[in-house]
GUTOR-125800 format. One record per residue (C-alpha): x, y, z. Coordinates in Angstrom, 2 decimals. Layout:
# residues N
<rec u="X" v="Y" w="Z"/>
...
This chain:
# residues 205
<rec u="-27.23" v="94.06" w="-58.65"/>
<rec u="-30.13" v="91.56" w="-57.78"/>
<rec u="-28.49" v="88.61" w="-59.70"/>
<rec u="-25.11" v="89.80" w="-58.65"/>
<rec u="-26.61" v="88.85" w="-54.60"/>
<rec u="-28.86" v="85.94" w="-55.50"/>
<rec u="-25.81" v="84.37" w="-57.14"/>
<rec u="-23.52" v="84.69" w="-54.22"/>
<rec u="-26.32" v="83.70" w="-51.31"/>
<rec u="-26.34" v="80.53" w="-54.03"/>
<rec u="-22.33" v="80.56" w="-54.08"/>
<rec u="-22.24" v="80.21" w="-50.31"/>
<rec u="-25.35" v="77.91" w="-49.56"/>
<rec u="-27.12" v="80.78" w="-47.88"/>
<rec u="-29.82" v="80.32" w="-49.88"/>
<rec u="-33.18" v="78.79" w="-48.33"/>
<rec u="-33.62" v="76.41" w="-51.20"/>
<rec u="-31.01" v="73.89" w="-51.71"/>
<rec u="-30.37" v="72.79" w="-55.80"/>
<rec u="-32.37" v="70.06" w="-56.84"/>
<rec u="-30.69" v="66.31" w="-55.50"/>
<rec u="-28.58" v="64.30" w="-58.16"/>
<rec u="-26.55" v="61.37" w="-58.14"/>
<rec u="-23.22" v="63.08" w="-57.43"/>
<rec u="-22.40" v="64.14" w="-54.04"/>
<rec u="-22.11" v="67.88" w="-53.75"/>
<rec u="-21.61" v="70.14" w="-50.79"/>
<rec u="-25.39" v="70.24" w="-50.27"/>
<rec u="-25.93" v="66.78" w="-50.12"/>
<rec u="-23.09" v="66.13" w="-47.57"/>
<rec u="-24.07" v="69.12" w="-45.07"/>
<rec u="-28.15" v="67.29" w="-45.39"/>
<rec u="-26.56" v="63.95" w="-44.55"/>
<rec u="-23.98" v="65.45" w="-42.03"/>
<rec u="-27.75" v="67.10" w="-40.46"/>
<rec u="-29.47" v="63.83" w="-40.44"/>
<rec u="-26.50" v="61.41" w="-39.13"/>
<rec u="-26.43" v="64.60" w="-35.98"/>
<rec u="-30.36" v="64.23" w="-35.40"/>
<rec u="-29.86" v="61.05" w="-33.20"/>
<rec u="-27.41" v="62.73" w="-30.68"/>
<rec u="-28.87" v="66.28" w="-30.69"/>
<rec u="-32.23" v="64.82" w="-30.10"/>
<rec u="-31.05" v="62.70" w="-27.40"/>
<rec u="-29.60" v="65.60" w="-25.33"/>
<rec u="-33.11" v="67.49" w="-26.01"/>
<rec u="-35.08" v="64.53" w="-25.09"/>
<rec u="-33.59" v="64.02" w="-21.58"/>
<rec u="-33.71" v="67.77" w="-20.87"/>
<rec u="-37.14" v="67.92" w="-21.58"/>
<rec u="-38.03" v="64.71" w="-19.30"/>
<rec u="-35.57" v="65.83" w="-16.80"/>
<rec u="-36.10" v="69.24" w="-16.41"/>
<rec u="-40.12" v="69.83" w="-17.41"/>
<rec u="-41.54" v="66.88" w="-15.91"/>
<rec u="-39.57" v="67.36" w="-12.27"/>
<rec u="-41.05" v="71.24" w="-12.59"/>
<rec u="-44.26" v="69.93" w="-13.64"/>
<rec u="-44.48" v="66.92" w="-10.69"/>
<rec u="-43.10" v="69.89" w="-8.15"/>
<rec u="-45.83" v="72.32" w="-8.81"/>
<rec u="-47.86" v="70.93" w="-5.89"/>
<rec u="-45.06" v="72.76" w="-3.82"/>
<rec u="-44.00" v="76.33" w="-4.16"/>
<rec u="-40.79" v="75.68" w="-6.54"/>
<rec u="-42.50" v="73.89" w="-9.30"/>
<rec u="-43.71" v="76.80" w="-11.21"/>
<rec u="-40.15" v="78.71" w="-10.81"/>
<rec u="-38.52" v="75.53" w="-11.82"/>
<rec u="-40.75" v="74.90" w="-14.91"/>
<rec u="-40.40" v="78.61" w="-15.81"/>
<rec u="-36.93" v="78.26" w="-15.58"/>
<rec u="-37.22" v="74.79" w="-17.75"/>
<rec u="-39.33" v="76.86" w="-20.63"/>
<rec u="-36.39" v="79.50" w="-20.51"/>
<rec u="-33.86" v="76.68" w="-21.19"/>
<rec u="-35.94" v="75.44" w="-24.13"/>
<rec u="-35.54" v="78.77" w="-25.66"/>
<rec u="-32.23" v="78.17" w="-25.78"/>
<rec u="-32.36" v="74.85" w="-27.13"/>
<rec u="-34.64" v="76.41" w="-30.12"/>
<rec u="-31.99" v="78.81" w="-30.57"/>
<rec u="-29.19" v="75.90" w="-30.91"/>
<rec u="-31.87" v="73.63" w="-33.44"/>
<rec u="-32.17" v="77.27" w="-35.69"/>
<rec u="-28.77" v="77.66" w="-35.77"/>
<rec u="-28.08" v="73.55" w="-36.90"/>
<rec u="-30.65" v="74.43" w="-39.73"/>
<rec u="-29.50" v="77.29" w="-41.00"/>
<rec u="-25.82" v="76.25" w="-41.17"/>
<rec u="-26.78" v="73.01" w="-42.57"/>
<rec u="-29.78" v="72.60" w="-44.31"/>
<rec u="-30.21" v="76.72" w="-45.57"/>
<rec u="-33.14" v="77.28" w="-43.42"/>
<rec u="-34.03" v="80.62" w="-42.85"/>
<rec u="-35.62" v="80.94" w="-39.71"/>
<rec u="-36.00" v="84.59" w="-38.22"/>
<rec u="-35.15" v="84.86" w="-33.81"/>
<rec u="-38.13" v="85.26" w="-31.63"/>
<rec u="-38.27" v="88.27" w="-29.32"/>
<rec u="-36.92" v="87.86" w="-26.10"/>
<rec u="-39.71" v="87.84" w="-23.65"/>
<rec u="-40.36" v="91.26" w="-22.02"/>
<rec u="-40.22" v="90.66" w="-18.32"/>
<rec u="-39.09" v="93.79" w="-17.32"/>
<rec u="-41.89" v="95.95" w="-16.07"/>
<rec u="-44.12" v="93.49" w="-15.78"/>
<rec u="-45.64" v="93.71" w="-12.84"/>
<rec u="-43.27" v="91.96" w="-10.27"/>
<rec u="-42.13" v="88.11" w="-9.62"/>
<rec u="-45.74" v="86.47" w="-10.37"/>
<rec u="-46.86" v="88.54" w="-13.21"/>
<rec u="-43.04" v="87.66" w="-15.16"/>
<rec u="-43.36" v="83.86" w="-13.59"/>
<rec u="-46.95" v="83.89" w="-15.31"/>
<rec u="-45.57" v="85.37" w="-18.66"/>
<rec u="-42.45" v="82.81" w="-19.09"/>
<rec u="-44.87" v="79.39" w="-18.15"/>
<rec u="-47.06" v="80.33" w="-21.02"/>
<rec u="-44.01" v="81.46" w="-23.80"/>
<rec u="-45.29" v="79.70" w="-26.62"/>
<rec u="-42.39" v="79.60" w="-28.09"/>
<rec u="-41.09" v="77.38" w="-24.87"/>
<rec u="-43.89" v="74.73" w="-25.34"/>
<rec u="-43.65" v="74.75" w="-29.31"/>
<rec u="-39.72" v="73.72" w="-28.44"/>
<rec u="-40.80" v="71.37" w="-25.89"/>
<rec u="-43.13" v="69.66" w="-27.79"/>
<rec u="-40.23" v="69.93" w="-30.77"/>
<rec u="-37.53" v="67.76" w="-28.65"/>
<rec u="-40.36" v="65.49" w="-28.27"/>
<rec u="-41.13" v="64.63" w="-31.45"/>
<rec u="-37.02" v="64.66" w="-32.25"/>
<rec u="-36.18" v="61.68" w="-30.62"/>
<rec u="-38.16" v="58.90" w="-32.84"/>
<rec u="-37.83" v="61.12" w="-35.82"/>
<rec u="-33.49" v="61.41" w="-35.11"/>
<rec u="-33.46" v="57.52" w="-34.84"/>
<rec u="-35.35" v="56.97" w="-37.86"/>
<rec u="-33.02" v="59.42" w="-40.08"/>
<rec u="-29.49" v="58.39" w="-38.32"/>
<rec u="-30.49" v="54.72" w="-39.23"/>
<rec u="-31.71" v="55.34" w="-42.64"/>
<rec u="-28.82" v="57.53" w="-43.31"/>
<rec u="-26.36" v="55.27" w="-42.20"/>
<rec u="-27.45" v="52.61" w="-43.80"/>
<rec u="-27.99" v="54.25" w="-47.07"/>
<rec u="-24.71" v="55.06" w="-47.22"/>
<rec u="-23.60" v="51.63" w="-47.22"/>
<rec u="-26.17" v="50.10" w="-49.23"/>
<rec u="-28.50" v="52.33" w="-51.02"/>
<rec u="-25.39" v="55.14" w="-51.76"/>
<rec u="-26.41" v="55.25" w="-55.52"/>
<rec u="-29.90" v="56.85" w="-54.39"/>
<rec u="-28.53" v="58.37" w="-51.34"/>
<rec u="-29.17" v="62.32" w="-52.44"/>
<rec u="-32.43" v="61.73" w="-52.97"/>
<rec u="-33.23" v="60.40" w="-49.78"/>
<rec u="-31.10" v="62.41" w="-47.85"/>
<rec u="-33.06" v="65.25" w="-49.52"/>
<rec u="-36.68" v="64.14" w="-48.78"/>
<rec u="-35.73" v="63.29" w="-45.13"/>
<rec u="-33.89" v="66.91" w="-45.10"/>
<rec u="-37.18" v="68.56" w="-46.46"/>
<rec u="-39.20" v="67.06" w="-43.03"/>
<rec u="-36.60" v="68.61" w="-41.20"/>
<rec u="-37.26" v="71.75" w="-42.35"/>
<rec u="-41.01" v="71.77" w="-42.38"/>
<rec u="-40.02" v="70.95" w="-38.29"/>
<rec u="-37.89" v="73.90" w="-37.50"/>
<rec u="-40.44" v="76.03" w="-39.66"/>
<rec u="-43.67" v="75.01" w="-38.20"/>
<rec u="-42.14" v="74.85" w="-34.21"/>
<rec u="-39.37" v="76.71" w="-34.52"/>
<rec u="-39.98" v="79.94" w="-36.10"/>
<rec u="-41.15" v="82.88" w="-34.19"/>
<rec u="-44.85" v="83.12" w="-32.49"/>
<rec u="-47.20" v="85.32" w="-33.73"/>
<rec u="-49.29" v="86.52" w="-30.79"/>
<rec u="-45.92" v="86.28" w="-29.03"/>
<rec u="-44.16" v="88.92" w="-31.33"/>
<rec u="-47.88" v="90.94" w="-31.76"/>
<rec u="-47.75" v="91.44" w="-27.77"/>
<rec u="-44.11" v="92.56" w="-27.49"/>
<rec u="-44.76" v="95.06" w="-30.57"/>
<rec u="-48.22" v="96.30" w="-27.82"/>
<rec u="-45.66" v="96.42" w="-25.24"/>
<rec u="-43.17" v="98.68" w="-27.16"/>
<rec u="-45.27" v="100.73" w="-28.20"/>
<rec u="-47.21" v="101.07" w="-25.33"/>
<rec u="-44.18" v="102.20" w="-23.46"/>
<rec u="-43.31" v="104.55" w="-26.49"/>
<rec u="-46.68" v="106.37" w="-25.32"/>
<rec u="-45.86" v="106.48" w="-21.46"/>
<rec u="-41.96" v="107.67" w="-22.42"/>
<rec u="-43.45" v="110.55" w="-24.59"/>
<rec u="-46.33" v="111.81" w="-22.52"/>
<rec u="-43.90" v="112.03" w="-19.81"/>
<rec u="-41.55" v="114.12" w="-21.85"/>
<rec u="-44.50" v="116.74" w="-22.70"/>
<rec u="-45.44" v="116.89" w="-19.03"/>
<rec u="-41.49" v="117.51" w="-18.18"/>
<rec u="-41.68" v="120.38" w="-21.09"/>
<rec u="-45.03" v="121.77" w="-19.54"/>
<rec u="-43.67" v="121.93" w="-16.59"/>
């Protein structure tokens, strides 16, 4: 039954590693260079939202909507993360698990939830992930392109080692936080306790 499920993730490139690279050009090869070929516009749309968006909240903090509008900004990297996960999962096989939504509800009020989403790792680990993009996108869409024109022969190979940076990327920035998911786990359970010791007090009563 194992084999029977290992052999269809492979049948429908769910699998998180691709086959080895060859000289012919299988579906593997063309979703890797279809991924690379994308970095330059994907990272260029990242880029300016970053600049735009983070820096403005950043420069505004010495006035009262600065923090709002970088806490907003974080919230919108999050989302960006979400769209880069999705790009390497459908293309390159990358198996990258959701972070937790942040738990803002109960927290306290306006400040102590403004506090909690301006330092969301997973918001700066994307942030600092569309900044690296944009050199990184440029080198890949020009040595893809290029490749395919002159260096075709060799093409898999290279589209493979470029692919494998890629996915180190999304891995290392992208994946889920660890103190981030250990304090939403505290949180749950936390209000597990509260939920329940209100329940026996309701049944004492």
């Amino acid at each position: 039954m194992t084999e029977r499920i290992l052999a269809a993730d492979t049948a429908d490139g769910a699998t998180d590693r691709p086959p080895p690279a060859r000289f012919a050009y299988d579906r593997h090869t063309w979703k890797e260079i279809a991924h690379l070929l994308a970095n330059l516009p994907v990272s260029l749309v990242g880029f300016t939202y970053v600049v735009t968006v983070l820096f403005t909240g950043a420069f505004l903090t010495l006035t009262v909507i600065g923090f709002p509008l970088l806490a907003a900004g974080l919230m919108g990297a999050r989302q960006l993360g979400k769209l880069e996960r999705g790009r390497a999962r459908g293309l390159l096989g990358v198996r990258v698990d959701e972070p937790s939504p942040l738990p803002l509800r109960g927290q306290g009020g306006f400040f102590a939830q403004l506090w909690m989403s301006l330092k969301d790792p997973v918001g700066w680990r994307t942030v600092l992930y569309e900044f690296m993009r944009l050199p990184w996108g440029l080198v890949t869409f020009t040595v893809t392109l290029v490749s395919l024109f002159v260096l075709w022969p060799v093409l898999p190979y290279i589209a493979r080692g470029l692919a494998n940076a890629d996915r180190a990327m999304v891995r290392g920035l992208l994946s889920p936080s660890d103190e981030l998911e250990r304090r939403i786990a505290e949180l749950e359970s936390d209000r597990g306790v509260v939920v329940d010791t209100a329940a026996a007090d309701l049944r004492r009563i």
